[in-house]
C-alpha positions in Angstrom: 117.6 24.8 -24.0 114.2 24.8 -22.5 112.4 21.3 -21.1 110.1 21.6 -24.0 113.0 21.6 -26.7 115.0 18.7 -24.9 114.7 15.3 -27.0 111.7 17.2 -29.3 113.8 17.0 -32.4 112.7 13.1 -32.3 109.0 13.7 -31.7 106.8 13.6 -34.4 106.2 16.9 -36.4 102.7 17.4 -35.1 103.9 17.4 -31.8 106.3 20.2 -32.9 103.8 22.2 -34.5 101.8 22.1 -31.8 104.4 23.1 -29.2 105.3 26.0 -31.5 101.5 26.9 -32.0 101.2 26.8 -27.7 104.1 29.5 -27.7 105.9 26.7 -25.5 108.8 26.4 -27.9 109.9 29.2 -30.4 111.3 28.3 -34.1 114.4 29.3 -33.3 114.9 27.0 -30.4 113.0 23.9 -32.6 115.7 24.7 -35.3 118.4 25.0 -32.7 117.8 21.9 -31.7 117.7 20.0 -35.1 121.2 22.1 -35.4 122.5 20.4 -32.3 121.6 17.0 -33.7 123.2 17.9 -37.4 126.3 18.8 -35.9 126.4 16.0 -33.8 125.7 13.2 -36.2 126.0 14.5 -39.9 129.5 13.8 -39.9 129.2 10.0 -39.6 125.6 10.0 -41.7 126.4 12.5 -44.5 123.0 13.0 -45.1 122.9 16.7 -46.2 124.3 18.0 -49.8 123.4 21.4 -49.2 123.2 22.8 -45.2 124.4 26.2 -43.6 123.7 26.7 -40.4 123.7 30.2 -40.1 121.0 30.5 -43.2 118.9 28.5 -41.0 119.5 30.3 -38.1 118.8 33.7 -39.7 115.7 32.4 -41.2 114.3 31.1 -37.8 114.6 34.4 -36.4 112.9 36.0 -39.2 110.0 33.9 -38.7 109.9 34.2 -34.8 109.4 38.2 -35.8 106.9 37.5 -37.9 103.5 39.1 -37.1 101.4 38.1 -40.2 99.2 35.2 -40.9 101.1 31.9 -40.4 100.4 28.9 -42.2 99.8 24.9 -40.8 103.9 24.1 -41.0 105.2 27.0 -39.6 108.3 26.7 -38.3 108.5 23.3 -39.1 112.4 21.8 -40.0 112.3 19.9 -43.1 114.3 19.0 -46.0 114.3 18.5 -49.3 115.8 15.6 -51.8 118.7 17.4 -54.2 116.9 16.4 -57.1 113.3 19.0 -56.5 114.2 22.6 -56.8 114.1 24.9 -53.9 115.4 28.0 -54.9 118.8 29.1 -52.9 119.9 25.2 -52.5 122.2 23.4 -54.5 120.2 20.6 -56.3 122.6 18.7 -58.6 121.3 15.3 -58.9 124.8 14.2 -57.1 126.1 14.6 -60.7 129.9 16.3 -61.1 127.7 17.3 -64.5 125.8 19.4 -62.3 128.0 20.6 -59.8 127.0 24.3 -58.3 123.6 24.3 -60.0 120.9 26.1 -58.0 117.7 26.7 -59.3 116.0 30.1 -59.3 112.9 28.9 -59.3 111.3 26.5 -56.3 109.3 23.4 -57.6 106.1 23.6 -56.9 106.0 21.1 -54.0 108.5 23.3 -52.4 106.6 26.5 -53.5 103.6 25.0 -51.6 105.9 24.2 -48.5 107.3 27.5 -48.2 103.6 29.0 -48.3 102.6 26.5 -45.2 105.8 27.8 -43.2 108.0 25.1 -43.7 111.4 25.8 -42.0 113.7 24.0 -45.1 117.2 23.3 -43.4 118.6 22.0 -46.9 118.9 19.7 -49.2 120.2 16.0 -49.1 121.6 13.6 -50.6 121.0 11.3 -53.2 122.6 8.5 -56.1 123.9 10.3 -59.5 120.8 11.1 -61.3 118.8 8.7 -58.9 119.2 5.4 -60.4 119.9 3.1 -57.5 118.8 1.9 -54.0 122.0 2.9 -52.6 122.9 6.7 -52.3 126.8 7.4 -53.2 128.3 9.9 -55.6 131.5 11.8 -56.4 130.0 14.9 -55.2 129.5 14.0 -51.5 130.4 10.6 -51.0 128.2 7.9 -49.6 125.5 8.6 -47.0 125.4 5.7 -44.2 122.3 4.1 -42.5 122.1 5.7 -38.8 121.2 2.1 -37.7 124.5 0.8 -38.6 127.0 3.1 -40.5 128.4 -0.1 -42.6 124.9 -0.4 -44.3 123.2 1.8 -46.7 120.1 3.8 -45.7 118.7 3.6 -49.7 118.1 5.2 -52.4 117.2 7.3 -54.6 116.1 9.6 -51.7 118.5 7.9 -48.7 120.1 11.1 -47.3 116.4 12.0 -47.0 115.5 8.6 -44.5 118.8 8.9 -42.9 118.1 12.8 -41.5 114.8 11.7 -40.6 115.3 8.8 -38.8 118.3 10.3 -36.9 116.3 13.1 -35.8 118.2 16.0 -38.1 115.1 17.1 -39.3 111.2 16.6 -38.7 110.5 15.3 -42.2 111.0 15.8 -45.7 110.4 15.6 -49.7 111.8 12.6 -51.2 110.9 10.8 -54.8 109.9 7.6 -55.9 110.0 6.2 -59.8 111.2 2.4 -58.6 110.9 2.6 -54.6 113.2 5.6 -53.9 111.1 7.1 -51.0 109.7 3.2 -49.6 113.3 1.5 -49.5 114.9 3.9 -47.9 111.8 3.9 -45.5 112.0 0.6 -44.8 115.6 0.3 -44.6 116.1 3.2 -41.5 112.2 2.9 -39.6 110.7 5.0 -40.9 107.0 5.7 -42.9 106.8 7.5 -46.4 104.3 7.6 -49.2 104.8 7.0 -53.0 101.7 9.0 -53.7 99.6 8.6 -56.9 101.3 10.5 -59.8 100.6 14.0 -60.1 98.7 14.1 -56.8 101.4 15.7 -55.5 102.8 18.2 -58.3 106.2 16.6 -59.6 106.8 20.3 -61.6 109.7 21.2 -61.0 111.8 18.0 -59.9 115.0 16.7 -61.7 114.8 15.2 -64.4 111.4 15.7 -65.6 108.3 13.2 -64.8 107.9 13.3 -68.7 107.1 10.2 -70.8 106.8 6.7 -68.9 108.0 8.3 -65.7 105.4 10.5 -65.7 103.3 7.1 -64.7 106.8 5.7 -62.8 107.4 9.1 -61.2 106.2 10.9 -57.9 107.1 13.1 -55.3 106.7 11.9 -52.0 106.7 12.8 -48.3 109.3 11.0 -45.6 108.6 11.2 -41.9 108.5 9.0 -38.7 105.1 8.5 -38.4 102.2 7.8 -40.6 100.3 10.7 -39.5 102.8 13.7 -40.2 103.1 11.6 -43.8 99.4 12.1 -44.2 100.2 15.6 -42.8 102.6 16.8 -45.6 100.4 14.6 -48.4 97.1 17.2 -47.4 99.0 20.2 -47.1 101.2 20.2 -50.5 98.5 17.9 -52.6 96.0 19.3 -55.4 96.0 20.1 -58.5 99.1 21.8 -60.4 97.0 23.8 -63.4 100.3 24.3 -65.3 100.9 20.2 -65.0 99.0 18.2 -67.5 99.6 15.0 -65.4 98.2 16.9 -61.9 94.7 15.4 -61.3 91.9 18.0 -59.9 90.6 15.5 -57.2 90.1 17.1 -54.1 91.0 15.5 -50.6 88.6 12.8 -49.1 88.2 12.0 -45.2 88.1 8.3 -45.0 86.6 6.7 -41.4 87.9 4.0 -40.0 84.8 2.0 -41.0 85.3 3.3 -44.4 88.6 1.5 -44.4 87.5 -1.5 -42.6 85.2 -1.7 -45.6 88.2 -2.7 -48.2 89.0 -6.5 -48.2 93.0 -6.4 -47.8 95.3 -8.8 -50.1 98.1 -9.6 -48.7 101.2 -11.6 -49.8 104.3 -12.4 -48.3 106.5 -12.7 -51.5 105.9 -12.7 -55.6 106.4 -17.1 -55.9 109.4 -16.3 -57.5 111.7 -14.5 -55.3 112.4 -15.4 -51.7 112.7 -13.1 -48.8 114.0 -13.2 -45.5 112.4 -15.2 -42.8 112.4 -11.4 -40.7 110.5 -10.1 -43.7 107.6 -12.6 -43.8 106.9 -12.5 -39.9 106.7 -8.8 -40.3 104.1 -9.3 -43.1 102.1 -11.4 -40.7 102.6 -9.4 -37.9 101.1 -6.3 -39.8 98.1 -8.5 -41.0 97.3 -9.9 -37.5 97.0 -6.3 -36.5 94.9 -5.5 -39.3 92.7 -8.3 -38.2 93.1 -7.4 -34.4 91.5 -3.7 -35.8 88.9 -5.3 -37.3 90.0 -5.5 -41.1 89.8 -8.3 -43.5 92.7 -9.8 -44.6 93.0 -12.3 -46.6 96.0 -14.2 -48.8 95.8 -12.9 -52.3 98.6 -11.9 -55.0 97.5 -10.5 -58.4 98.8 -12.8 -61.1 100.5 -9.6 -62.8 103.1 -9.2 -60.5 106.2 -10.4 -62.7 104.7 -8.6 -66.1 104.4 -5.0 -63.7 108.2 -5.9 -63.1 109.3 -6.5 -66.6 107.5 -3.7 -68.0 109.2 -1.5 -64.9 112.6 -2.7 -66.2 112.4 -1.6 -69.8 110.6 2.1 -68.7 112.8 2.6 -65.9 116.0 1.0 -67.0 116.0 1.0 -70.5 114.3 4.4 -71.2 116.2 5.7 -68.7 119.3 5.1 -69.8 118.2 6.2 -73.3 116.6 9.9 -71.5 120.4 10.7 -69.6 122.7 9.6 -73.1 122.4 12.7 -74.4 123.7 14.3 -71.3 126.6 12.1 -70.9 127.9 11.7 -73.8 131.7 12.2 -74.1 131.9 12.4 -70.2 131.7 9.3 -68.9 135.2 9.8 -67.3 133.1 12.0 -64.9 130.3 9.5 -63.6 129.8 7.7 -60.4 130.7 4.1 -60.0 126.9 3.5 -58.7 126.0 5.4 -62.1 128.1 3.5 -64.1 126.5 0.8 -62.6 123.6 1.7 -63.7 124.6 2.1 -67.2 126.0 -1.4 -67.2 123.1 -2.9 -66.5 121.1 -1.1 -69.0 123.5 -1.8 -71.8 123.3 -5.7 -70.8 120.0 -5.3 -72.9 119.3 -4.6 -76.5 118.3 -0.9 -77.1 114.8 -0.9 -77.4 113.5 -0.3 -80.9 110.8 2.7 -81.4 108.5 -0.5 -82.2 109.2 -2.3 -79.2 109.2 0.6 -77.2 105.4 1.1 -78.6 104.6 -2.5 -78.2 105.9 -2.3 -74.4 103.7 1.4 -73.7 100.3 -0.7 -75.4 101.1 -4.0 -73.1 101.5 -1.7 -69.9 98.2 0.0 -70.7 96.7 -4.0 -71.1 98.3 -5.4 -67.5 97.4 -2.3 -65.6 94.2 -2.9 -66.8 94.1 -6.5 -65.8 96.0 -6.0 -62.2 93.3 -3.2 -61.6 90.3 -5.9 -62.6 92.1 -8.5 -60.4 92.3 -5.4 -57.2 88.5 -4.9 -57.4 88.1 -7.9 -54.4 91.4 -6.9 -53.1 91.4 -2.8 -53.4 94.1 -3.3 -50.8 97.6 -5.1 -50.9 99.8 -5.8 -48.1 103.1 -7.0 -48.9 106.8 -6.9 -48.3 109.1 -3.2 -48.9 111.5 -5.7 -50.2 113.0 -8.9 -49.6 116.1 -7.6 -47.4 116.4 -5.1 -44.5 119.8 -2.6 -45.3 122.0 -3.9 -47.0 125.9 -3.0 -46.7 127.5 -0.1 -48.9 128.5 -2.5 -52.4 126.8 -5.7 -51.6 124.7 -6.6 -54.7 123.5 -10.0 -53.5 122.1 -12.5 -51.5 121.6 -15.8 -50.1 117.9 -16.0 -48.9 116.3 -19.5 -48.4 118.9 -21.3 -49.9 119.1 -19.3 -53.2 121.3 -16.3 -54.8 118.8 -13.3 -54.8 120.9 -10.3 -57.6 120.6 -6.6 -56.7 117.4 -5.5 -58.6 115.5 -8.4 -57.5 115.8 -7.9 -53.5 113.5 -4.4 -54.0 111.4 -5.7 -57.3 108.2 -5.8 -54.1 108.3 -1.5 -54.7 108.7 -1.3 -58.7 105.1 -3.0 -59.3 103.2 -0.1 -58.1 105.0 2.3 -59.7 104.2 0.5 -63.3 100.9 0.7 -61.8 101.0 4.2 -61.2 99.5 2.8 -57.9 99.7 4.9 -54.0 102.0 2.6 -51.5 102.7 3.7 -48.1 105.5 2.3 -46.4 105.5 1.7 -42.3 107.9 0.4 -40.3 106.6 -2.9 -38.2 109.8 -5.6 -37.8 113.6 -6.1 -36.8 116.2 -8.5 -38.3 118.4 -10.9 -36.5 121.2 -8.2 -36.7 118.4 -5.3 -35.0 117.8 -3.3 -38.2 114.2 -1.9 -39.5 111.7 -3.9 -41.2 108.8 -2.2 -43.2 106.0 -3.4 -44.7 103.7 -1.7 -47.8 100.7 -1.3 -48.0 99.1 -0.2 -51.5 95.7 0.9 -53.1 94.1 1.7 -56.0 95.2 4.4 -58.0 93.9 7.8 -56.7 93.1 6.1 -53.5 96.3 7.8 -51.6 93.7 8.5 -48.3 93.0 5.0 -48.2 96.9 3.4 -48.2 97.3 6.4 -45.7 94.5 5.4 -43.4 95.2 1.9 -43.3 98.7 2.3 -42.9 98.4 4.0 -40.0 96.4 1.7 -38.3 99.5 -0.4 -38.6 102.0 2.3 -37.1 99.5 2.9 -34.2 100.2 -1.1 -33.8 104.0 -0.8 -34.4 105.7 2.6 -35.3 108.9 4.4 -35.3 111.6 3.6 -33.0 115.2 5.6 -32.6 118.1 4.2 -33.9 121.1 4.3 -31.0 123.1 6.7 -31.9 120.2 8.8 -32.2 119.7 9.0 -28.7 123.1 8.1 -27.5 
């Protein structure tokens, strides 16, 4: 191993391109040394679903020969969640319904990512058909949080933070319909983006972004600093022609005085939900650095907070449950206990009627519109990822300030903005008693990705990514 490739599979990935672009590093020793790491610490994490080292080593050669025009990722390691198509990789949703399934056909996002030079080293792992915060299946088992293998690193895109933050891979493809690329941000250190929907093309992922999750529903990017975030959001954004929901807005460059122009909300919990004592002095530490960096800051919550949450609950739950019946039907015997789960908390409800179903599509259209009026002093929000840091593999509640705080209500602080349909960057800025991550989000109006970018990285230039242990150990 050269000097240059010693420790670099924990540097950011713009420090990797540029080593490779220097000639000081080649793309087979960068990918040899993500291997290294993946064979030294996947057994214990359990990140990947779909990995072969000799495909990766193969391909790294091939692209160390190549003599042609090469694009701004080249050579990069990344991954990709199991549930967006790359074409060659298992992606089965962590379902035993969907075991063996590999798509012909890349998703877009990943077609995009191969054209920039992306190196993908696989696919990871996720929950059964990605309804919950903690990533277990039948198909691979649990993954585990590299900051403490007890806890969970997430979900719906945890095998994603786990690699990341363990320095397996430089960054990756995650996605996000109720906080499934910002929890498991938050919950292993590192920074991600729920991007606007359709900003980044969701073609292609699985299930479909169709009906409300085509407003709930993005692809996002994972990494360990803001920057290669904002890195992977420019390079695989624009406008999918063949996706109805793909906006054609181009990219903007945003100053910092541009940013510093934005009055910033922030809030430290929704009045109805405590969170940890950890969680509100990371708040305040991120908004004291905003204020150091010359930002306005401000306390301010929009009143809509709890009806964004309801409204999240009968889209995402509800209709969600609704969207995978015909798929499981007579095969329950074959589901995940997490998915089961799932299904039992859906079922607590009523099935929604097509009239209440149309009622609750009108009333989201009405409080978007009135959280959007509220956000025109406060195009900003600063606020908790969610009210816990990682929680252990099965624990489903909480004592926080004296109170019982249930499973769905420690991470209701991500589900608001994607009932908004709202960008929110997540970046990693506090510890807990027990030494695991803290992040804090930071959200904008819809469309206004650059701007939760920019601003968020003010804050990791204050704070950032650390290593867990056994990263470095």
């Amino acid at each position: 191993m050269t000097e240059s490739a010693s420790g670099i599979h924990l540097a950011p990935a713009k420090a990797q391109l540029e080593l490779l672009r220097s000639g000081r590093l080649s793309v087979t020793e960068l990918a040899e040394a993500h291997l290294r790491q993946i064979e030294r610490l996947n057994p214990a994490l359990n990140a990947f679903a779909d990995f072969d080292a000799e495909r990766v080593r193969a391909e790294a050669q091939r692209m160390d020969a190549w003599t042609g025009v090469r694009g701004p990722l080249y050579g990069l390691p990344v991954t990709v969640k199991s549930s967006i198509a790359a074409a060659g990789f298992r992606c089965e949703i962590g379902s035993l319904l969907h075991r063996g399934d590999m798509p012909r056909k890349d998703a877009v996002v990943v077609t995009r990512l191969r054209a920039a030079g992306a190196l993908i080293l696989g696919t990871t792992n996720c929950p059964e058909f990605l309804m919950a915060y903690e990533t277990a299946n039948r198909l691979y088992g649990r993954t585990c949080n590299p900051w403490d293998l007890e806890r969970t690193p997430g979900g719906s895109s945890g095998g994603e933070s786990a690699a990341i933050a363990a320095g397996l891979t430089a960054a990756g493809l995650g996605s996000d319909s109720g906080g499934s690329v910002r929890v498991p941000a938050h919950f292993t250190g590192i920074c991600s983006l729920k991007p606007t929907p359709g900003r980044i093309p969701g073609q292609g992922h699985l299930p479909p972004c169709i009906g409300p999750f085509s407003i709930l529903g993005a692809i996002g990017p994972l990494a360990r600093t803001m920057g290669d975030v904002a890195l992977l959001f420019r390079t695989l954004s624009g406008q999918d022609p063949g996706d109805p929901a793909s906006p054609p807005l181009p990219l903007r460059e945003t100053s910092l005085d541009e940013l510093r122009a934005h009055p910033i909300g922030c809030f430290e919990d929704d009045g109805l939900v405590p969170v940890t004592r950890e969680t509100r002095a990371a708040v305040e530490s991120a908004a004291q650095a905003l204020r150091e960096a010359g930002f306005r800051v401000e306390p301010f919550r929009p009143s809509t907070l709890e009806a964004l949450r309801r409204l999240w609950w009968k889209f995402f739950v509800q209709c969600g449950a609704m969207f995978y019946e015909p798929a499981i039907r007579g095969k329950r015997e074959q589901l995940s206990p997490i998915f089961q789960e799932f299904l039992g908390i859906a079922e607590s409800a009523q099935p929604l009627t097509a009239a209440q179903l149309l009622d609750a599509w009108a009333e989201l259209d009405l409080v978007r519109l009135r959280t959007l009026a509220e956000m025109q002093n406060y195009p900003v929000l600063l606020c908790p990822v969610a009210g816990i840091p990682a929680f252990r593999h099965g624990e489903r509640s909480w004592t926080i300030e004296g109170r019982t705080v249930e499973y769905l209500d420690a991470v209701r602080h991500t589900q608001w903005f994607n009932a908004l349909a709202a960008p929110a960057a997540v970046v990693p800025v506090g510890k807990s008693a027990a030494g695991l991550p803290i992040g804090v989000q930071i959200a904008a109006m819809p469309f206004a990705d650059e701007t939760a970018l920019g601003v968020a990285a003010v804050l990791d230039e204050a704070f950032g990514y650390n290593p867990p242990p056994m990263a470095t150990a």
